[in-house]
C-alpha positions in Angstrom: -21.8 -20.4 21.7 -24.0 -19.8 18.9 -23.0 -19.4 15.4 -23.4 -15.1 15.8 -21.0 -15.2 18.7 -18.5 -17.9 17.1 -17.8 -15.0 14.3 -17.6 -12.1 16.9 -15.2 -14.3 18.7 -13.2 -15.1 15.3 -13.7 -11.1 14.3 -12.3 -10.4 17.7 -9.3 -12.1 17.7 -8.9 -11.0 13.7 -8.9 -7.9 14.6 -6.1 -8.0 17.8 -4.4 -9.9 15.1 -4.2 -7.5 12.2 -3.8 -4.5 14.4 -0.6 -6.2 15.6 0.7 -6.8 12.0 -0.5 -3.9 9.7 -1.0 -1.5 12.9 -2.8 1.0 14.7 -3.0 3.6 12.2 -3.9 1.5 9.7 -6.5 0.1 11.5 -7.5 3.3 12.9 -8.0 4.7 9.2 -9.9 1.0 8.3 -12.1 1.8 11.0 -12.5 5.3 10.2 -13.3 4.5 6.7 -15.8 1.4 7.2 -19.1 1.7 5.6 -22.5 -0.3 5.5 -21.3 -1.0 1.8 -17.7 -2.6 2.9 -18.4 -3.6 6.3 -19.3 -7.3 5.2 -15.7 -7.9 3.1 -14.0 -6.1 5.9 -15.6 -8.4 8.4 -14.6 -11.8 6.5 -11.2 -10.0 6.2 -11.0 -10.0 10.0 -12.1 -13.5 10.4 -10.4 -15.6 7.5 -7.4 -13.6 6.7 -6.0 -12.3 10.2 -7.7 -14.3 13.0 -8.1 -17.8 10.5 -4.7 -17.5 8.3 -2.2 -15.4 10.0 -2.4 -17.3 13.3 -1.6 -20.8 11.7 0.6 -22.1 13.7 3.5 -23.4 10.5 5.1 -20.7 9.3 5.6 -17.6 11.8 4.6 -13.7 10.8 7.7 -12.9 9.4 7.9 -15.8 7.1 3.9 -15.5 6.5 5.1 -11.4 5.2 7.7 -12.8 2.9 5.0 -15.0 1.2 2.1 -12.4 0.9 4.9 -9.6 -0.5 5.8 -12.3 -3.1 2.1 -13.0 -4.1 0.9 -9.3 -4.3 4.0 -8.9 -6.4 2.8 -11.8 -8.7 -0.1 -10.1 -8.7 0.5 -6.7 -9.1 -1.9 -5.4 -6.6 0.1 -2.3 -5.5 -2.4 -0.7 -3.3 -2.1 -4.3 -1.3 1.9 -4.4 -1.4 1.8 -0.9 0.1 -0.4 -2.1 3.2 1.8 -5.7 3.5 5.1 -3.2 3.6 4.0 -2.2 6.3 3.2 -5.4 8.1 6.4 -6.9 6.9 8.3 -4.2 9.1 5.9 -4.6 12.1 6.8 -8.6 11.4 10.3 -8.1 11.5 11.6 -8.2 7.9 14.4 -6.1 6.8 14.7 -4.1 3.5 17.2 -6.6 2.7 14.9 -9.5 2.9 12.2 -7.7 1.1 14.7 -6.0 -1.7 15.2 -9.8 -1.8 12.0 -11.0 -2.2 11.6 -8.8 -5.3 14.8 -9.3 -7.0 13.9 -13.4 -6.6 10.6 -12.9 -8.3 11.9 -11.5 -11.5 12.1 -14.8 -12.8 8.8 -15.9 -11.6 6.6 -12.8 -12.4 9.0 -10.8 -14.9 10.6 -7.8 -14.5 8.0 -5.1 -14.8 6.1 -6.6 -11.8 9.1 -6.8 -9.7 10.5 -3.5 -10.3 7.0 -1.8 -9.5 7.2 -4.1 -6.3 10.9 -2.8 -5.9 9.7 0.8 -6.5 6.7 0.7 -3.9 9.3 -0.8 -1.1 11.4 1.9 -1.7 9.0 4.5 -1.1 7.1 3.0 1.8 11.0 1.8 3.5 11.6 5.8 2.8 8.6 6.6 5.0 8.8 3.9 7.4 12.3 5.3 8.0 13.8 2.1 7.2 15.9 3.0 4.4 
């Protein structure tokens, strides 16, 4: 296999992968919306993030949800949060584990990052239908 094929494989897989955990409209829309000025980032995405990262085989989807809603609260990245929402529903977690997550970080990322976190889950558990 030669190094072109070794990332279609990886990009392959990515992709099964993060259509499973963020899901088909999403990755409808991503697809929809892919450009020769994104395509690169969107391709490493597909190859580190989902088929490289999410597949490890330590900590399982649900737990892996947990940890990503925790950083992008940290970081206060909402468009991010919004997406990984999402995925944490298609993973498994409950709003209770995810009102959870936020109400632990107050005391690692303060309070005006965790009640935007908060406020985002709220409105994306509204439309998910899982609140």
């Amino acid at each position: 296999m030669d190094e072109d094929e070794a990332h279609e494989a990886l990009r392959a897989r990515g992709r099964r992968e993060m259509r499973e955990i963020l899901g088909a409209p999403y990755t409808e829309a991503r697809d929809a919306s892919t450009t020769p000025f994104n395509a690169a980032i969107r391709a490493l995405s597909e190859e580190m993030a989902y088929a490289t990262l999410w597949t490890r085989p330590v900590l399982d989807r649900k737990q892996r949800s947990l940890i990503t809603l925790a950083m992008l609260c940290a970081l206060n990245h909402p468009h991010e949060l919004r997406i990984h929402l999402v995925a944490a529903l298609n993973n498994g977690c409950t709003a209770e584990e995810i009102s959870e997550v936020f109400t632990h970080a107050v005391a690692y990322c303060g309070f005006p990052a965790s009640i935007d976190a908060l406020r985002m889950a709220e409105q994306v558990l509204k439309e998910q239908g899982a609140l």
